[in-house]
C-alpha positions in Angstrom: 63.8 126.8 194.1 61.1 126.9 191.6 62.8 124.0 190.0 63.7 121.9 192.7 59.8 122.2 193.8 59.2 121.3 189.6 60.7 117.9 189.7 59.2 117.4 193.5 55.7 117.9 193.0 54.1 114.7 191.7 55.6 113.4 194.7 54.4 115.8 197.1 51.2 115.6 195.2 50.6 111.9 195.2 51.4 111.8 199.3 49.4 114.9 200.6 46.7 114.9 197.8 45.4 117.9 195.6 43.4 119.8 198.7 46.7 119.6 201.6 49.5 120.3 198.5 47.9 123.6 197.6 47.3 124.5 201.4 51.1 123.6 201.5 52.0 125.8 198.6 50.2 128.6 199.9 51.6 128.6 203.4 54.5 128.6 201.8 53.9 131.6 199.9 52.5 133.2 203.4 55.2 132.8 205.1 57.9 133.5 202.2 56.0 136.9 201.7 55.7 138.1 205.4 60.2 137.3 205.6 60.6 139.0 202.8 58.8 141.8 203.7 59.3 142.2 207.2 55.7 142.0 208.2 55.7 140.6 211.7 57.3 143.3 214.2 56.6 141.4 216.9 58.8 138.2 215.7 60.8 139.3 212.5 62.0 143.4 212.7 61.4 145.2 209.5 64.3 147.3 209.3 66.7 146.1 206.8 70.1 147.3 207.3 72.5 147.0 204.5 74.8 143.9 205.3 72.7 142.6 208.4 68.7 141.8 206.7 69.8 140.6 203.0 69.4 136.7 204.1 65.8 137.5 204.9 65.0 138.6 201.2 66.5 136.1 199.4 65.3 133.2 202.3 61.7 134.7 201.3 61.9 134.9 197.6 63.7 131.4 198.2 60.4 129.8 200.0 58.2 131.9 197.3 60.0 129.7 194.7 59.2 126.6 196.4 55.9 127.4 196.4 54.4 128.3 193.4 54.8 124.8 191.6 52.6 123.2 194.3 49.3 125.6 192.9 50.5 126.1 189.5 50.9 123.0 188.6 47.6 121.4 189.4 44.8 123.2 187.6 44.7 120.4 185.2 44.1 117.7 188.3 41.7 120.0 190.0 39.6 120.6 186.5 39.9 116.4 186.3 38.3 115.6 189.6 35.9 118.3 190.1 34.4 118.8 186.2 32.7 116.7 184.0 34.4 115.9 180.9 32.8 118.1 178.4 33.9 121.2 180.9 37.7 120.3 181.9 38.8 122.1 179.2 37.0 125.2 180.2 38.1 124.9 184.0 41.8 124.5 182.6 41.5 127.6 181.4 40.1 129.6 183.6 42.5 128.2 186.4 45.6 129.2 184.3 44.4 132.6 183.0 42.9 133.6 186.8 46.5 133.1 188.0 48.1 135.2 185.2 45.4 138.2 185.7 46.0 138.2 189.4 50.0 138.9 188.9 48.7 141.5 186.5 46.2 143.2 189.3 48.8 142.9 191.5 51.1 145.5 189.4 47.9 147.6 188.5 46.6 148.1 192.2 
């Protein structure tokens, strides 16, 4: 999924903009998480039974996939239209490295 989304994104990205493509990604990821996990008792059950609630976990991890190119993928665009010149660089940076400590937080807390 991660790939398919890859190759899609400069598409997605040039007819949404930078603002409604990561507001896409991360619905995506909202709603890919809460199927996966079976967070909604109301609408989705949370019990998994073995041979009846696979497809949910692998539909979630499937829309997960989709949409993670849509946010990672576009620090360098967000640095570009927000920062001057001189601090682009800097922004980059900070973008990429915030996403990589956040997985990491996530597995500490």
């Amino acid at each position: 999924a991660n790939a398919i989304t890859t190759v899609c994104e400069p598409i997605i990205l040039s007819r949404l903009g930078l603002r409604r493509t990561v507001v896409f990604g991360a619905l995506l990821l909202m709603i890919g998480s809460i199927i996966k996990s079976g967070g909604m008792p109301p609408i989705i059950r949370a019990d998994i039974q073995k041979g009846e609630g696979e497809w949910r976990v692998y539909f979630g991890f499937f829309l997960v996939g989709l949409s993670q190119p849509l946010y990672q993928c576009t620090p360098a665009l967000l640095s570009a239209s927000w920062f001057p010149e001189r601090e682009r660089t800097m922004a980059t940076g900070v973008a990429l490295n915030a996403n990589q400590l956040g997985i990491g937080f996530a597995f500490i807390f």
